[in-house]
N, C-alpha and C positions, 0 to 999 in steps of 0.2 A: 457855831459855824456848821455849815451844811453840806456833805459832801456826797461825791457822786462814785460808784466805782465801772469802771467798763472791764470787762471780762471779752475775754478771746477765746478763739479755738484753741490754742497751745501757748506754752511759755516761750517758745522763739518767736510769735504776732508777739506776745506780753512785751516781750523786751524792747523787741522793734519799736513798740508803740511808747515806752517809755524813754529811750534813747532820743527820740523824733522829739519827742513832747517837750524835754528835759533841754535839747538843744535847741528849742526854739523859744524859751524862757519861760514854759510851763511849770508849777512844783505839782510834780506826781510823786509817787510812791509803789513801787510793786510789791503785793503781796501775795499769799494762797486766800483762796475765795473758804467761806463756809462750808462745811459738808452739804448741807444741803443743796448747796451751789456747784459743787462736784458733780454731784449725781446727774446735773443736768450737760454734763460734757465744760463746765467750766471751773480750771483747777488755779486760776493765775486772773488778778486784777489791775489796774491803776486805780488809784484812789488820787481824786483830786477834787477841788474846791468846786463850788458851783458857780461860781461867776466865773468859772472858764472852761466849763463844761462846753457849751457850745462852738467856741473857736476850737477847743482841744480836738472833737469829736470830727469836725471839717477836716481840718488840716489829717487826722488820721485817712480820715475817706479818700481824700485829694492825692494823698499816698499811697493809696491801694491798700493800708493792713486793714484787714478784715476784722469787726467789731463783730462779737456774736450777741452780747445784751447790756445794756445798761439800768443800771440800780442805782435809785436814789435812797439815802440814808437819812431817815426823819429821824426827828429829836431825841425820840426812848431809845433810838439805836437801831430801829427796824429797817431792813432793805424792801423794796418795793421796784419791779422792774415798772422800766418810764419808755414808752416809745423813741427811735432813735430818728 
């Protein structure tokens, strides 16, 4: 399965956006992002499925929390950031 992680400016958007997700029958998950995903000012993810990446991602915007990047997770594990 294929999944996607969205990352924010801070862990209170993280929440927000997991709370939101979560009550509107999304399955996310919040985690801490990679080091190397730190570094770039992002310390907090959702990690969710990819056939719902794209309703998930709306309804965040529609709601004003701010997405800072989204990263898709291919097969060997590797993140690769994807246009939002």
């Amino acid at each position: 399965m294929r999944f996607y992680f969205i990352t924010f400016r801070s862990v209170t958007y993280a929440q927000q956006g997991e709370r939101l997700l979560k009550g509107s029958g999304f399955r996310c998950a919040l985690q801490r992002t990679p080091r190397w995903m730190e570094e770039q000012g992002c310390g907090y993810a959702l990690k969710i499925r990819a056939a719902e990446i794209e309703p998930a991602t709306a309804l965040l915007a529609q709601r004003q929390i701010p997405i800072r990047r989204v990263y898709l997770q291919s097969k060997d594990g590797q993140l690769e950031e994807v246009p939002t």
